[in-house]
C-alpha positions as CSV (number, residue, x, y, z in Angstrom):
1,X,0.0,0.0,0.0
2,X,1.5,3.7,-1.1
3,X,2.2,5.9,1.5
4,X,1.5,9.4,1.3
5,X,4.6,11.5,2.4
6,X,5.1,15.3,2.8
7,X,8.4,16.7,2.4
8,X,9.7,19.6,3.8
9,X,12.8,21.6,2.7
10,X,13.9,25.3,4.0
11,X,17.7,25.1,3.9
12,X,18.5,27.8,1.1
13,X,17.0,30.8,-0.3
14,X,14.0,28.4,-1.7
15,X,11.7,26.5,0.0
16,X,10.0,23.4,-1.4
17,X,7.3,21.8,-0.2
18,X,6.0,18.4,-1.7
19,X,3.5,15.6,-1.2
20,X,4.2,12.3,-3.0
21,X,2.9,8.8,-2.9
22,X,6.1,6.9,-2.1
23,X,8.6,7.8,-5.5
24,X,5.4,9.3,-7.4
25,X,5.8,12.9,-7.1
26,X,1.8,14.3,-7.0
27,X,3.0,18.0,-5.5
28,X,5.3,20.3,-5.2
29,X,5.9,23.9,-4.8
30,X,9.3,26.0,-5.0
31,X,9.4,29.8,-4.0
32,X,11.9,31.9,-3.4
33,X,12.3,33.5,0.0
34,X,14.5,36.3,-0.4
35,X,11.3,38.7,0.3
36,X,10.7,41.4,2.5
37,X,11.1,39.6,6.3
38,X,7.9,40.0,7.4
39,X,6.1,38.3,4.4
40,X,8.5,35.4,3.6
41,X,7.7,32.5,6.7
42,X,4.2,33.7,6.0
43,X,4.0,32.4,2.3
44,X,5.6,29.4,3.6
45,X,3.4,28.5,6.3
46,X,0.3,29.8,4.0
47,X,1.5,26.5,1.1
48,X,2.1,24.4,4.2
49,X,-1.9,25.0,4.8
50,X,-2.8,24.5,1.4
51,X,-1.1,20.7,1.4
52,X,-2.7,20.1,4.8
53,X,-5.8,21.4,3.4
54,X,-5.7,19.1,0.5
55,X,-3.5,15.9,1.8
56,X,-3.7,16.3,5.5
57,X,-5.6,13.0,6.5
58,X,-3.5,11.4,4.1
59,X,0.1,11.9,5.3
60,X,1.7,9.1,6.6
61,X,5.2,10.2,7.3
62,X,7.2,13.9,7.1
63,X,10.2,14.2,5.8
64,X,12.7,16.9,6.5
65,X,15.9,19.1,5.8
66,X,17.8,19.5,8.5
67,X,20.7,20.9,7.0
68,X,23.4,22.7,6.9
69,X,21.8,25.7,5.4
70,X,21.0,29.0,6.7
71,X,20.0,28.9,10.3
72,X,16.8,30.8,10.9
73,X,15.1,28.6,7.6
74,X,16.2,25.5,9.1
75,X,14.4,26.0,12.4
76,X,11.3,27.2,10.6
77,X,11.1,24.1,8.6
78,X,12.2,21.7,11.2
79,X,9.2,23.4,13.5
80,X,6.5,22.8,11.0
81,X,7.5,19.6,10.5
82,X,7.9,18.7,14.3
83,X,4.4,20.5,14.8
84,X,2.5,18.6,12.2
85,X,4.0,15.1,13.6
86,X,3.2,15.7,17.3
87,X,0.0,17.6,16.1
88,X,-1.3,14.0,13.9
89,X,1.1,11.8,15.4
90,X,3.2,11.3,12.1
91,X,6.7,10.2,12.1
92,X,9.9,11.5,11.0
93,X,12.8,10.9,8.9
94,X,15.5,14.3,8.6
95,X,17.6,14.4,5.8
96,X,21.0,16.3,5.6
97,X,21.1,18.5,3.0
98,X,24.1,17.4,1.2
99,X,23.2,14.6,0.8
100,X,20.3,15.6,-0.8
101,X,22.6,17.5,-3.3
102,X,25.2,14.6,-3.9
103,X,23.6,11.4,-3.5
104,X,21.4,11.4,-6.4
105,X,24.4,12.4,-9.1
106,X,27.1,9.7,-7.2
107,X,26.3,7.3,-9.1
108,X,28.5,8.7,-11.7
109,X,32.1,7.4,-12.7
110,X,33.3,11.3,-11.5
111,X,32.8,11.8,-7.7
112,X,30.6,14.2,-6.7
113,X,31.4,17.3,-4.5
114,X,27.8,18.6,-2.6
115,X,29.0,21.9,-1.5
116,X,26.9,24.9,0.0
117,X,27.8,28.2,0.2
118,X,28.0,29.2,3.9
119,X,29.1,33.0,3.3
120,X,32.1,34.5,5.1
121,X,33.9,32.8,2.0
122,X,33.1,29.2,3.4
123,X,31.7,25.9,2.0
124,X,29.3,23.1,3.9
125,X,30.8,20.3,2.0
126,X,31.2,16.4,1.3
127,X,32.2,14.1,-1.1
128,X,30.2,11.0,-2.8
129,X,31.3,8.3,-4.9
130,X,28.1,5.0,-6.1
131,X,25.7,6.4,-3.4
132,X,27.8,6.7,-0.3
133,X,29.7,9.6,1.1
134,X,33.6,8.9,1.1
135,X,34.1,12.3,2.6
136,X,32.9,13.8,6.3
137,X,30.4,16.8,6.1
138,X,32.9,19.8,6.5
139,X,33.4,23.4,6.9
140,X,35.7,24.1,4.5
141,X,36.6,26.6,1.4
142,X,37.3,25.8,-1.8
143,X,40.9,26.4,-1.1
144,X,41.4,24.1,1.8
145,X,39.1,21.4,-0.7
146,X,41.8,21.6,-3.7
147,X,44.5,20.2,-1.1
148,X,42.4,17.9,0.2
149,X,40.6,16.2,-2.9
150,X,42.7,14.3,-5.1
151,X,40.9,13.4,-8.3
152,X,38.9,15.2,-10.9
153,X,35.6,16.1,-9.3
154,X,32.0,17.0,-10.2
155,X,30.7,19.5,-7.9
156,X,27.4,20.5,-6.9
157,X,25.2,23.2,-4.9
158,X,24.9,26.5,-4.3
159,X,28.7,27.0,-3.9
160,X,29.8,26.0,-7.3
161,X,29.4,30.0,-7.3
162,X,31.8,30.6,-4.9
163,X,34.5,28.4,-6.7
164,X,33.8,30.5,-9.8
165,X,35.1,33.4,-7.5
166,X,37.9,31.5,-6.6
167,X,39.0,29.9,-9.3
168,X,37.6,32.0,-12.2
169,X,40.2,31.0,-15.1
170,X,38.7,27.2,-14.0
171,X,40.6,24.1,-12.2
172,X,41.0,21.2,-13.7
173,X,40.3,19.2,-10.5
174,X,36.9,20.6,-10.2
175,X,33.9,20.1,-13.1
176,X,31.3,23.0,-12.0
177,X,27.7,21.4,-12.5
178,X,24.9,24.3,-12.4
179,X,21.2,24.5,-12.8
180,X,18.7,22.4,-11.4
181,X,21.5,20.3,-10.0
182,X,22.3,22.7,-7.4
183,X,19.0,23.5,-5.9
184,X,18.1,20.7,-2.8
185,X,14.5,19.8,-3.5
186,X,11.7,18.3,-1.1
187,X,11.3,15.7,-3.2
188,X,14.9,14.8,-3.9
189,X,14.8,14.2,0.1
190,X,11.8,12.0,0.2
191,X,13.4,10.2,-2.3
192,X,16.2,9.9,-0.2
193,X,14.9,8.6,2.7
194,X,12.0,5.9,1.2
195,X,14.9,3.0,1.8
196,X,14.2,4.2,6.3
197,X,10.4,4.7,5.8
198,X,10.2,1.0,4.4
199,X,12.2,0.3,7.2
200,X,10.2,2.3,9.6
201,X,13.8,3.6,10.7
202,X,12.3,7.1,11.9
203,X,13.9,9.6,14.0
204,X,12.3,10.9,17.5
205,X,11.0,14.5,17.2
206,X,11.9,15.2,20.5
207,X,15.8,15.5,19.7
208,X,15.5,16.2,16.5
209,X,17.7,19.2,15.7
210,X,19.3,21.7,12.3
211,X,22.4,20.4,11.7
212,X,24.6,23.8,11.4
213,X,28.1,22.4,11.4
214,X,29.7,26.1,12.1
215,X,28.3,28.6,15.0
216,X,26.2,31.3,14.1
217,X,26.9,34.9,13.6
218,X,25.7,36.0,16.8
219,X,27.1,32.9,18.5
220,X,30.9,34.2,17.0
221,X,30.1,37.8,18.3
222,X,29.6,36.4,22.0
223,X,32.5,34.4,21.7
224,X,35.0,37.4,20.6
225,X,33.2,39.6,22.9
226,X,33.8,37.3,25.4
227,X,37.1,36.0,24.8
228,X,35.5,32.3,24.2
């Protein structure tokens, strides 16, 4: 029997927001949110209404971002979805977001670098080869990744930008994929995690929490302030 599963994705400038019946894809809905502040978790939470509108008794499972991405999105998205599953009593499966960006392109000859620009000249990153990650998540730049990666690379996300900047004549170690590619999609994480919901391999909402990798800005202030 097909499941009904609503996936939830806030880690970049776009959200998404999908409903699918397992790998069928009936839904989905991509906006921008770089929008005046007061407007922009509005619109979001306005679509999440619509699909609960529409779907609501339907929805079996959530799925969810969880990042790395940018901070305050993350939370929004992780507190709808940790809403609607205590709410209807729905579990859980989170996703890290690069995976979403490099899984579904790893099973390429060429590995595949998922990297996401985390401003301040910095790079959420890791590194996929036939479906599995061979390299850690990271905070990185796309210096400190040519001395660390080896082999000729396809690379992924929202910070092939940034290795433009860096590397604007080109490197031959790196193979710059853009488009579609770099854009992580709510259904590109349901389709990620269908192999745990067969499994029923969910994740408790309680402790569920973004995954950030580096502090935020405000969290660097205190420390410098504070000599931390």
């Amino acid at each position: 029997m097909k499941l009904k599963i609503l996936g939830i994705e806030t880690s970049s400038p776009l959200f998404s927001l999908c409903v699918t019946d397992d790998e069928t894809l009936i839904y989905e809905v991509i906006k921008n949110r770089e929008m005046d502040a007061k407007t922009r978790d509005a619109e979001f939470f306005l679509e999440a209404q619509k699909i609960f509108r529409t779907f609501g008794g339907e929805i079996k499972v959530i799925v969810v971002s969880i990042g790395p991405g940018m901070f305050t999105s993350l939370r929004i998205g992780l507190s709808l979805a940790k809403a609607l599953a205590f709410t209807h009593d729905i579990p859980i499966v989170a996703v890290n977001t690069l995976d979403i960006i490099g899984i579904p392109l790893s099973f390429l000859q060429t590995p595949v670098l998922a990297a996401i620009n985390a401003y301040h000249q910095e790079l959420y990153a890791a590194q996929y080869r036939n479906g599995e990650r061979i390299l850690d998540y990271m905070l990185t730049t796309a210096t400190e990744l040519n001395g660390l990666i080896q082999e000729q690379t396809l690379v992924v996300g929202s910070g092939v930008d940034l290795f433009k900047k860096v590397y604007p004549s080109g490197n031959a170690k790196f193979e710059l994929i853009e488009g579609g590619f770099n854009i992580p999609l709510a259904s590109n994480a349901v389709r990620l995690a269908l192999p745990r919901i067969s499994a029923k391999e969910y994740d408790n909402p309680e402790t569920i929490e973004p995954f950030y990798i580096k502090k935020t800005d405000a969290e660097r202030n205190y420390n410098k302030t504070h000599g931390t």
